[in-house]
C-alpha positions in Angstrom: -16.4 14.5 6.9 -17.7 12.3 9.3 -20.3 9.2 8.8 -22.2 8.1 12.3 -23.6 4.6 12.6 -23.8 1.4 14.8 -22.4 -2.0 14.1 -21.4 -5.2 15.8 -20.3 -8.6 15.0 -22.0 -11.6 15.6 -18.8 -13.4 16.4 -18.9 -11.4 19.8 -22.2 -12.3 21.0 -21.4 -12.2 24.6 -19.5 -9.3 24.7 -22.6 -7.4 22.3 -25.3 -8.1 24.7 -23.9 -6.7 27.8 -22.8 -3.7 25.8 -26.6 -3.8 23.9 -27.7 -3.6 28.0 -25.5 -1.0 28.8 -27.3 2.3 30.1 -25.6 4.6 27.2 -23.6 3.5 24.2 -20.1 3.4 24.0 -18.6 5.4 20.9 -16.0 3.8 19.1 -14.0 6.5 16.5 -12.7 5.0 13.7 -10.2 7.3 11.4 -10.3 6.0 7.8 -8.9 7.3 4.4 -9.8 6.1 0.9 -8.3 5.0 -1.8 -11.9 4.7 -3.7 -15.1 4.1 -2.0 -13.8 2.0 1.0 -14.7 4.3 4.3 -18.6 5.0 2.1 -18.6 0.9 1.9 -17.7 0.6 5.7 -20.1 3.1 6.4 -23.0 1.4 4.7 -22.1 -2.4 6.2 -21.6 -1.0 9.7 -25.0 0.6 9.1 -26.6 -2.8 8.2 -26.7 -3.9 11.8 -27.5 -0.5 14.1 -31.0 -1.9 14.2 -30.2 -5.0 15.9 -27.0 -3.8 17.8 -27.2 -0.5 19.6 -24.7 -0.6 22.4 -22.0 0.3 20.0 -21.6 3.7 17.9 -19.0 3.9 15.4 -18.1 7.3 14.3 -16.3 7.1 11.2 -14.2 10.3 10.4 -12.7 10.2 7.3 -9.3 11.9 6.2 -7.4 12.6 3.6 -4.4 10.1 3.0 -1.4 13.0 4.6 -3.1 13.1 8.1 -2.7 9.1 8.8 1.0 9.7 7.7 1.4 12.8 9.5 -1.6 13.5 12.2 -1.9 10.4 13.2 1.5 9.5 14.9 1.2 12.6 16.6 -2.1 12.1 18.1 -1.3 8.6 19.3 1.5 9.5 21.1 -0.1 12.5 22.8 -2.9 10.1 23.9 -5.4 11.3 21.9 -5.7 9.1 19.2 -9.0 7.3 17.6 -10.0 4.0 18.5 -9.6 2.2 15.4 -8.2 3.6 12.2 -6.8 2.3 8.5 -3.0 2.1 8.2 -0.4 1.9 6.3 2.6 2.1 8.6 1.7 -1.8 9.5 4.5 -2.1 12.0 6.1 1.5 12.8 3.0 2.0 15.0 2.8 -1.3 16.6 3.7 -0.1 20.4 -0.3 1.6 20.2 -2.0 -1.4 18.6 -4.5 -3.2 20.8 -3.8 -7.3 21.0 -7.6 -8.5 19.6 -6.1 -11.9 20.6 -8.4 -12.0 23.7 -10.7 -10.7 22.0 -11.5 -12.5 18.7 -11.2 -16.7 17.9 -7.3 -16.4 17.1 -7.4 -20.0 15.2 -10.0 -18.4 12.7 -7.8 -15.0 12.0 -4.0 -17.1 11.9 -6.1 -18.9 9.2 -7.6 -16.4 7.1 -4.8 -13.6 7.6 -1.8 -16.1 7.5 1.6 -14.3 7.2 0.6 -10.5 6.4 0.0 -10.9 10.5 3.1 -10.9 10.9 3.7 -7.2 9.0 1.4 -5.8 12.1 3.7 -7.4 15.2 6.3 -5.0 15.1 9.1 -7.6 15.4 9.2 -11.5 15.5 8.8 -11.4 19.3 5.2 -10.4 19.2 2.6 -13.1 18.6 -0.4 -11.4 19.2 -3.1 -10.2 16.4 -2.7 -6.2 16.3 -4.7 -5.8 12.9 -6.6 -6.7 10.4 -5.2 -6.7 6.6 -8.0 -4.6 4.7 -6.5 -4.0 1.4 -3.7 -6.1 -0.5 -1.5 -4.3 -2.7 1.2 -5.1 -5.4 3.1 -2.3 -7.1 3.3 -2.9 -10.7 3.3 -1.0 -14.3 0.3 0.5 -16.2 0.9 1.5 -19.6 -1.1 2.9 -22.5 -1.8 0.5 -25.1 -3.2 2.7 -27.6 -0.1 4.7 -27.8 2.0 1.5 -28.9 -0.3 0.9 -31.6 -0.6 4.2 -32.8 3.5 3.7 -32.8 3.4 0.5 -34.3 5.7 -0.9 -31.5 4.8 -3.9 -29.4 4.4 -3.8 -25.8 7.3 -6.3 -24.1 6.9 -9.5 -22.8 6.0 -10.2 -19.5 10.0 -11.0 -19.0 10.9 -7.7 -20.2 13.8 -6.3 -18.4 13.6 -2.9 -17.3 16.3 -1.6 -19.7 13.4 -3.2 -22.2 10.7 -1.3 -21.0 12.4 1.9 -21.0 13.7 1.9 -24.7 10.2 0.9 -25.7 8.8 3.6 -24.0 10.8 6.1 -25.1 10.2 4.8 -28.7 6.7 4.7 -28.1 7.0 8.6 -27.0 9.5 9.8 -29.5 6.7 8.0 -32.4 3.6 9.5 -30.8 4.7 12.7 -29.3 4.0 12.1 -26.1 5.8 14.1 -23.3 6.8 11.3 -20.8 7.9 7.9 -21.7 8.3 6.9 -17.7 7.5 7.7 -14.8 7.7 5.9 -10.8 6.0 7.2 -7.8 7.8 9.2 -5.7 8.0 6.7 -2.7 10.4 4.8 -1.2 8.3 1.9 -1.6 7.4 2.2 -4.7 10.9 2.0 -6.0 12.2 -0.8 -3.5 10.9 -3.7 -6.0 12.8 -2.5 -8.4 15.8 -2.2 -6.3 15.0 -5.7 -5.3 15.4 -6.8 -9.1 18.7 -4.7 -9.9 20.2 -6.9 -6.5 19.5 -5.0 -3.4 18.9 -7.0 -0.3 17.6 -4.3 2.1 18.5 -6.5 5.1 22.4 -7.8 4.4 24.4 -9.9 6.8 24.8 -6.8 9.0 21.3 -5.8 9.0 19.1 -3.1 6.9 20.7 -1.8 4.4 20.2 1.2 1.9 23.9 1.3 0.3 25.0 -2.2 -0.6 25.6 -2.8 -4.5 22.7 -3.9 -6.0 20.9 -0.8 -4.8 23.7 1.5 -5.8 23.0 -0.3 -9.0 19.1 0.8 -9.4 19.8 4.6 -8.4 22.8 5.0 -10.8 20.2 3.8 -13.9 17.1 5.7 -11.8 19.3 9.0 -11.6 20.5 8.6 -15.9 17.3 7.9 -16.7 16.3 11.4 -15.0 18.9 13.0 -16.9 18.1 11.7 -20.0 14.1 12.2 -20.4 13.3 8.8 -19.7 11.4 9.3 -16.3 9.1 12.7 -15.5 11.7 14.9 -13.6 9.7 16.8 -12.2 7.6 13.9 -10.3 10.8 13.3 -7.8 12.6 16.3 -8.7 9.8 18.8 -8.2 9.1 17.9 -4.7 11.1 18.2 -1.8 12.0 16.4 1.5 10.4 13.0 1.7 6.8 14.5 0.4 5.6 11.9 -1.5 3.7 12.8 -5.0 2.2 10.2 -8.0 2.2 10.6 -11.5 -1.5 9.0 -12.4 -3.1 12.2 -13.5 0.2 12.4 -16.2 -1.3 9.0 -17.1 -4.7 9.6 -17.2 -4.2 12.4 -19.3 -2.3 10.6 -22.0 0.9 11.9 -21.3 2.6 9.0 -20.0 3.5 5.8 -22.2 4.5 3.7 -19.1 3.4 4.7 -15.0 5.1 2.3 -12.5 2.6 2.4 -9.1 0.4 -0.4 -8.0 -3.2 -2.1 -7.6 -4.5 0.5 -5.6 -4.8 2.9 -8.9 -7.2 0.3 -10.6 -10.4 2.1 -9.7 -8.8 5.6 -10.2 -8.2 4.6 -13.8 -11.4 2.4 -14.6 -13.2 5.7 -13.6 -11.2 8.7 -15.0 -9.7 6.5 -18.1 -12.4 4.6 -19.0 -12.8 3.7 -22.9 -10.6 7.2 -23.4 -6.9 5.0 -23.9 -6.8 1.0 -23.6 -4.5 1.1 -20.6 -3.2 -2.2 -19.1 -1.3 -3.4 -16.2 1.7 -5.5 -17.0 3.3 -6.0 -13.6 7.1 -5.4 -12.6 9.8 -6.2 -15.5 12.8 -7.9 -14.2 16.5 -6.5 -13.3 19.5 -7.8 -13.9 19.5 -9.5 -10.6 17.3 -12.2 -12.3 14.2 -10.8 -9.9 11.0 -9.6 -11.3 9.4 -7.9 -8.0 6.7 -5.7 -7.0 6.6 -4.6 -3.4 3.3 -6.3 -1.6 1.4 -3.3 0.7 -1.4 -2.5 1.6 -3.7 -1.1 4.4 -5.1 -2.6 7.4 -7.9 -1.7 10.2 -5.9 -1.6 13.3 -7.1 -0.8 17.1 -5.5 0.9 19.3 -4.8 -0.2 23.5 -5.4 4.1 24.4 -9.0 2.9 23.6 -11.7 3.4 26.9 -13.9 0.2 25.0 -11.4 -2.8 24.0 -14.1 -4.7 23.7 -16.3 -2.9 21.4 -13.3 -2.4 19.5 -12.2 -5.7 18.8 -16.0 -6.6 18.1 -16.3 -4.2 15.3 -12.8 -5.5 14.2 -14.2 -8.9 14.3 -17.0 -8.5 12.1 -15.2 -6.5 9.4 -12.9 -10.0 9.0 -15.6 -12.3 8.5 -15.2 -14.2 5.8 -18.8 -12.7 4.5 -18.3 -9.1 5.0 -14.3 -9.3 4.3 -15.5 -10.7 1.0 -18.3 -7.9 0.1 -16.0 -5.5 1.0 -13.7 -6.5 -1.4 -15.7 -6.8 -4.0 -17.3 -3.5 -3.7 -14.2 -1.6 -3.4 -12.9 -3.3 -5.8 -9.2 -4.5 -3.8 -7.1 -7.5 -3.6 -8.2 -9.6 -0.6 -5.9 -10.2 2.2 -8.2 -12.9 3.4 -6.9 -16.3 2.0 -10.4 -18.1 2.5 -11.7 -14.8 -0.1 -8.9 -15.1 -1.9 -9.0 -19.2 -2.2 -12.5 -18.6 -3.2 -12.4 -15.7 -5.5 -13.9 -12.7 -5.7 -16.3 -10.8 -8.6 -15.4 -7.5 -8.7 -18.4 -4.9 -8.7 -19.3 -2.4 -10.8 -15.6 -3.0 -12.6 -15.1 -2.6 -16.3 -13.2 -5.8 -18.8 -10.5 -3.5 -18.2 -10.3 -3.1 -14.6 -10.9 -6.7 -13.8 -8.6 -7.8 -16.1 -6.1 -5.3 -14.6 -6.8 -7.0 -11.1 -5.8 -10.0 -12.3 -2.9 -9.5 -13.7 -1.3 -7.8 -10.7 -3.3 -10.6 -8.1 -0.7 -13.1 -11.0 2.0 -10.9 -10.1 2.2 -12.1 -6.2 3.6 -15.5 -6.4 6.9 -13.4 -8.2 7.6 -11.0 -4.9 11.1 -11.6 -3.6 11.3 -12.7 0.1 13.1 -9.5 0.7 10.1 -7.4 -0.7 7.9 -9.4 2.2 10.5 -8.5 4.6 11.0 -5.1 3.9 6.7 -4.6 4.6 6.8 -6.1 7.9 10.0 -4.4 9.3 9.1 -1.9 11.5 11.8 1.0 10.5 10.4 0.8 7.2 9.0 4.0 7.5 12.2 5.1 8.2 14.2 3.6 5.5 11.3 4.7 2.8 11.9 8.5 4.1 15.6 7.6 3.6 15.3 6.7 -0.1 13.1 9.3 -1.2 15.5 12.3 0.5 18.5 11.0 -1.0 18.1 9.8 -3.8 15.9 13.0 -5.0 19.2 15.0 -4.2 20.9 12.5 -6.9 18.6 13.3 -9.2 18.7 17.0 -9.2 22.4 16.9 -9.0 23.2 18.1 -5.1 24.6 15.2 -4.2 27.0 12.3 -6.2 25.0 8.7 -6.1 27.9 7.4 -4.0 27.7 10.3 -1.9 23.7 9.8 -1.9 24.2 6.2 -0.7 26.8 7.3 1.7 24.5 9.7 3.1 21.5 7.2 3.3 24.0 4.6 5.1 24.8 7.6 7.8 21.1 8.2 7.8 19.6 4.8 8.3 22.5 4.1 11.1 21.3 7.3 13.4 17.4 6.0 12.5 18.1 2.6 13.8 20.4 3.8 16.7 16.9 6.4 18.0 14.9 2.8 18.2 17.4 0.8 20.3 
């Protein structure tokens, strides 16, 4: 599908009315993917300024999720990529961002944007301001709180351990005769907070790692709780490769007592849920490494340097980060704000049920618990990489091709040759 429209940003005044003089306009394509309603809400506060603004169209072509993971890399390295697109690999694509920095007032985005610029640089040489963080995200759990009570069992504290959460579940199941007491998100992200809690430090003294013991730790009880009905089998069994696959419709449908994912799912389930289940988000239970993480995320509007209108680009940039519009956006699409000015002042979510907002909430309280590792492992650039790693081996532990300690051997090998193609 693709939406047409013009927009500027009145933070670029200059550079607008040379490009409002120009003979024809300059098209800008912008590649964007939603999670709800966010390209339909870009669409519609882009619009609000074509009458006033005409030397720039923005054509917005939107995608499903799979082609900015697969398509896109592709297309930017055969030098046809768009102009500006939404994200998620903040740093693996770094090398094609455009640098907004002479673009834009870099004092105002260091000071709204703060440290998740950093997850855009690509490494700690690069200073420059590559993107624009659109979405905050925190993985956390949902679970169905109808299905304790009908048990009679009551949900765990918010210091619940893991090993907590999945007894209660399974109780909860066994009583209510539901099919699945767990399930995780077949990602490599998704499961990295929890290998943060069971110990894993993802970069050791010797750099990334996949294999030291605190992540051997989290696989070993990841892989038995496969084997012994705890988690949905076939949600990382079922698949293959590193293909990633969710379990929310399993939720949605009742058939899940507890769904570990993240924010990004609130809208899905104040929609399709509604007043079917009380389901509630109670954030990331806590290993035995004493951590209680969630893996922060997210997605971000990016440019890119292939780009024949830098200036354009970085103008339409501009005005979707400020502070006005950054702040709409978020409360129509319903998001955690990367913007710490929207943040600082709060946002009222539109259109959101009691039970969405208050799911917001508790996984905007969750943030202050994410381990420095967790922020780490977001901005490093092989993350990509290493999230492919996980999901590949690991899924061969769980079906039984490989031993953990062989899987971990085989992600060490793997994450060595990955790191050794980028030097």
């Amino acid at each position: 599908m693709t939406i047409k429209h013009l927009a500027a940003t009145t933070a670029a005044a200059t550079v607008l009315a040379a490009l409002a003089g120009a003979a024809s306009a300059q098209e800008v394509r912008f590649m964007c993917y939603s999670d709800g309603n966010e390209c339909e809400v870009y669409d519609d506060v882009l619009t609000r300024f074509e009458a006033e603004n005409e030397g720039i169209d923005v054509v917005v072509d939107v995608v499903p999720y799979q082609a900015i993971l697969e398509n896109l890399p592709v297309q930017l390295a055969a030098g046809t990529g768009p102009d500006i697109a939404k994200v998620t690999d903040l740093g693996g694509l770094n090398e094609y961002y455009l640098d907004l920095t002479p673009y834009v007032d870099a004092e105002y985005w260091e000071t709204s944007f703060g440290d998740t610029l950093n997850w855009y640089r690509g490494g700690e040489d690069r200073q420059g301001i590559y993107g624009m963080h659109s979405q905050l995200t925190i993985t956390g759990a949902f679970v169905n709180g109808t299905l304790f009570e009908q048990a009679g069992i009551e949900i765990p504290g918010a210091d619940a351990t893991w090993e907590e959460w999945a007894e209660a579940s399974r109780a909860v199941a066994e009583a209510t005769g539901t099919p699945f007491p767990m399930a995780i998100d077949r990602s490599g992200h998704r499961v990295a907070g929890p290998a943060i809690s069971y110990g894993a430090a993802l970069n050791g003294p010797d750099g990334p790692t996949l294999s030291d013991e605190g992540f051997t730790a989290f696989v070993e009880q990841f892989v038995e709780w496969h084997n012994d009905g705890t988690i949905a089998r076939d949600v990382w069994a079922g698949q293959g490769g590193a293909t990633y696959q969710d379990a929310a419709q399993e939720f949605i449908n009742g058939e899940l007592v507890f769904y570990y994912s993240g924010s990004w799912q609130v809208g899905r389930m104040d929609e399709q849920v509604g007043d079917f289940f009380d389901w509630q988000v109670v954030g990331s239970p806590c290993g035995p490494a004493g951590a209680c993480s969630g893996m922060p995320g997210g997605a971000g509007l990016v440019g890119f340097e292939q780009t024949e209108h830098p200036e354009a680009v970085a103008a339409v940039l501009d005005f979707l980060a400020s502070e006005e519009i950054y702040a709409e956006v978020t409360a129509r699409t319903r998001n955690l704000p990367g913007h710490l000015g929207v943040a600082e002042a709060g946002v009222e979510f539109q259109d959101a049920s009691p039970a969405a907002s208050e799911a917001l909430s508790a996984f905007a309280a969750d943030l202050p618990d994410v381990a420095p590792a967790a922020f780490w492992y977001q901005g490093y650039a092989g993350n990509r990489a290493m999230f492919g790693i996980t999901v590949e081996r690991v899924s061969q532990a769980i079906v039984g091709e490989l031993t953990v300690d062989e899987a971990m051997a085989r992600a060490a090998d793997d994450l060595e040759a990955a790191m050794a193609e980028t030097e």
